[in-house]
C-alpha positions in Angstrom: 13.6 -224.1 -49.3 14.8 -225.7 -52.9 16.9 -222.8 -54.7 15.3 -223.7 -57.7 11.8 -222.2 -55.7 13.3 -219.3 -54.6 14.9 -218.3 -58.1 11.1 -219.2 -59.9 9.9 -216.8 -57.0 12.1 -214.2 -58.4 11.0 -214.8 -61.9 7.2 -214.7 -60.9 7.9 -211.4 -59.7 9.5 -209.8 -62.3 7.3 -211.5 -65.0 4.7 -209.8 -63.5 6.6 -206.1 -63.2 6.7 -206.4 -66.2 3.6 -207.3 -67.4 2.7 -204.0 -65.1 4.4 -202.2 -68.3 1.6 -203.0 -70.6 0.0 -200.1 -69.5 3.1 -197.5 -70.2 3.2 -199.1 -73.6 -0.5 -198.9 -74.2 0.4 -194.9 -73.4 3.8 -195.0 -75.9 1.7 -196.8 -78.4 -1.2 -194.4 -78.7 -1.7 -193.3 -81.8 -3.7 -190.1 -83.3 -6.2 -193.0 -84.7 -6.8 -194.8 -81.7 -5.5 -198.0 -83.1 -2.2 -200.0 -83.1 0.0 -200.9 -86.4 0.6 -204.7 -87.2 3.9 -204.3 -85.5 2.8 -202.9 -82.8 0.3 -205.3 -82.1 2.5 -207.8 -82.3 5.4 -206.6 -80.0 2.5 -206.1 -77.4 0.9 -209.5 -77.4 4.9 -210.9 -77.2 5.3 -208.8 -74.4 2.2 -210.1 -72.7 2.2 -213.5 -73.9 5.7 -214.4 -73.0 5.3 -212.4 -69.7 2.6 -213.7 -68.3 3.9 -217.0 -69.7 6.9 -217.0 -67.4 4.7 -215.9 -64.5 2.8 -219.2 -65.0 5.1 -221.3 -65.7 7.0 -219.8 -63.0 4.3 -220.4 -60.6 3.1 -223.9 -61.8 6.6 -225.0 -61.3 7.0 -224.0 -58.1 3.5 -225.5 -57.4 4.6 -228.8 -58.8 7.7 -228.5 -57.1 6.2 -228.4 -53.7 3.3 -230.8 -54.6 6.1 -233.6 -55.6 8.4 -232.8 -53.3 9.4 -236.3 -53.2 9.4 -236.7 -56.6 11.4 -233.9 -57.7 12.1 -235.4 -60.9 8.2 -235.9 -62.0 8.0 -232.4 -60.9 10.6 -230.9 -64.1 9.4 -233.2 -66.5 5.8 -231.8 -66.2 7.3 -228.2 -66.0 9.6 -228.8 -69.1 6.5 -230.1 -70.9 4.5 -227.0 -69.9 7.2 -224.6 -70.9 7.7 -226.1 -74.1 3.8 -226.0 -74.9 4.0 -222.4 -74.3 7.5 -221.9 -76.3 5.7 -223.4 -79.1 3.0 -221.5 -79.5 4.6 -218.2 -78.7 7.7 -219.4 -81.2 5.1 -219.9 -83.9 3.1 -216.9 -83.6 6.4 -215.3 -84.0 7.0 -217.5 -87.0 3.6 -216.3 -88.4 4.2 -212.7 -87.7 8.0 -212.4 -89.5 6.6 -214.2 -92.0 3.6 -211.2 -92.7 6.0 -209.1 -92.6 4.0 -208.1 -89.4 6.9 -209.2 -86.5 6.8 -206.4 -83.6 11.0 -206.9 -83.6 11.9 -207.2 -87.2 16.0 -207.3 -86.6 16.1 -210.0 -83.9 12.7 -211.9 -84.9 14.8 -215.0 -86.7 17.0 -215.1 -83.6 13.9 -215.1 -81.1 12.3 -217.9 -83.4 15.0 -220.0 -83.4 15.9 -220.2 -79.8 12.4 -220.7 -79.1 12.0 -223.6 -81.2 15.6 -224.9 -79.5 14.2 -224.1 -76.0 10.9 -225.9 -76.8 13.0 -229.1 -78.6 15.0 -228.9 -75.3 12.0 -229.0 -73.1 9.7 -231.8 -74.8 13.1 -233.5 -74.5 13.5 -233.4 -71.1 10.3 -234.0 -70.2 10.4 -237.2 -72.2 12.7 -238.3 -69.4 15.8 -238.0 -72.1 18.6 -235.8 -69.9 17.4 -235.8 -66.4 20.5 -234.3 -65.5 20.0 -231.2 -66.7 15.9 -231.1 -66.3 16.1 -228.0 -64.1 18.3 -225.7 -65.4 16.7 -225.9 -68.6 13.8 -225.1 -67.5 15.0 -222.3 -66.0 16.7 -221.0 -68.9 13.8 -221.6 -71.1 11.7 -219.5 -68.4 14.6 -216.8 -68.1 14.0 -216.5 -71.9 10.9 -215.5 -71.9 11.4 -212.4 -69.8 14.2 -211.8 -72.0 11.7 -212.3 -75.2 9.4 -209.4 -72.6 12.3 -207.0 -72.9 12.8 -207.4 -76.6 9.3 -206.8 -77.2 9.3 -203.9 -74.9 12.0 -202.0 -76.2 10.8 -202.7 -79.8 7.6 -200.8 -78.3 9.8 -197.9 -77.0 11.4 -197.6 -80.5 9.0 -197.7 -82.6 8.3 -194.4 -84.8 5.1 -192.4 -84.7 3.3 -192.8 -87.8 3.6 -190.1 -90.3 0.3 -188.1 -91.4 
C-alpha cells in the first residue's frame, strides 16, 4: 500500500479523535448563561471546521488515490485543489474573526492566517499542474496543518477565562 495512504489513514484517525473533543469543550465552555462568547465560538467552529476538514480531505485523498491509482498524479492535483478550497475558507473566516476582534486564538491568529493563505496559494498551485514534484507532500503538510490549526483551537478552548459576574 502507497505510504502516502497509510499516513492519510493516520491523519483520518486523529482528525476524528479529535473532533471527539468537541464534546469536552462543549463541557469546558459552559457557561452560567448557557451561551458561548464570540471567542469562544470561534475557537470551536476552528476546531471543528479544520478537524473535520482534515478528516475529509484525508479521506477523499486516499479515495482518489485508490480510484487513480494509475494516475497518481491526477489524483494530488484534485486533492491539492480540495485542500486549498477548504484552506480558503477556513483562512478567511479566520481573517473575518481577528478582524471583529472576535478570533478564538488572539496571539497566534495572524500566524494561522498567514500560513493558511501560503498553504492554500501552495495548493491551487499544485493543482494547477505547476510543481508536480512536490504535489504530495504538500498536500500533506497542508492537511497536517489543519490538525495542528485543531490543537490551537483547542487549547485556546482550555485557556480561556470564565467570565466574570
Amino acid at each position: 500500500m502507497n505510504s502516502y495512504v497509510v499516513l492519510l489513514l493516520a491523519y483520518a484517525q486523529i482528525a476524528a479523535t479529535l473532533t471527539g473533543f468537541i464534546g469536552v469543550v462543549f463541557v469546558l465552555g459552559e457557561r452560567s448563561d448557557g451561551r458561548l462568547s464570540a471567542k469562544e465560538s470561534s475557537a470551536i467552529f476552528h476546531l471543528l471546521y479544520s478537524a473535520l476538514g482534515a478528516l475529509f480531505l484525508s479521506l477523499v485523498a486516499v479515495l482518489l488515490l485508490v480510484a487513480l491509482a494509475t494516475n497518481e498524479h491526477l489524483a494530488w492535483r484534485l486533492a491539492n485543489a480540495l485542500s486549498g478550497v477548504v484552506h480558503s475558507a477556513g483562512a478567511g473566516r479566520l481573517a473575518l474573526d481577528a478582524r471583529q476582534g472576535q478570533a478564538g486564538f488572539n496571539r497566534a491568529s495572524l500566524p494561522a492566517m498567514s500560513i493558511g493563505f501560503t498553504v492554500m496559494t501552495a495548493n491551487f498551485v499544485i493543482a494547477a499542474g505547476y510543481q508536480a514534484t512536490v504535489e504530495a507532500p504538500v498536500f500533506m503538510f497542508a492537511t497536517l496543518w489543519a490538525l495542528g490549526i485543531t490543537v490551537i483551537s483547542f487549547v485556546a478552548l482550555l485557556m480561556a477565562g470564565r467570565p466574570t459576574k
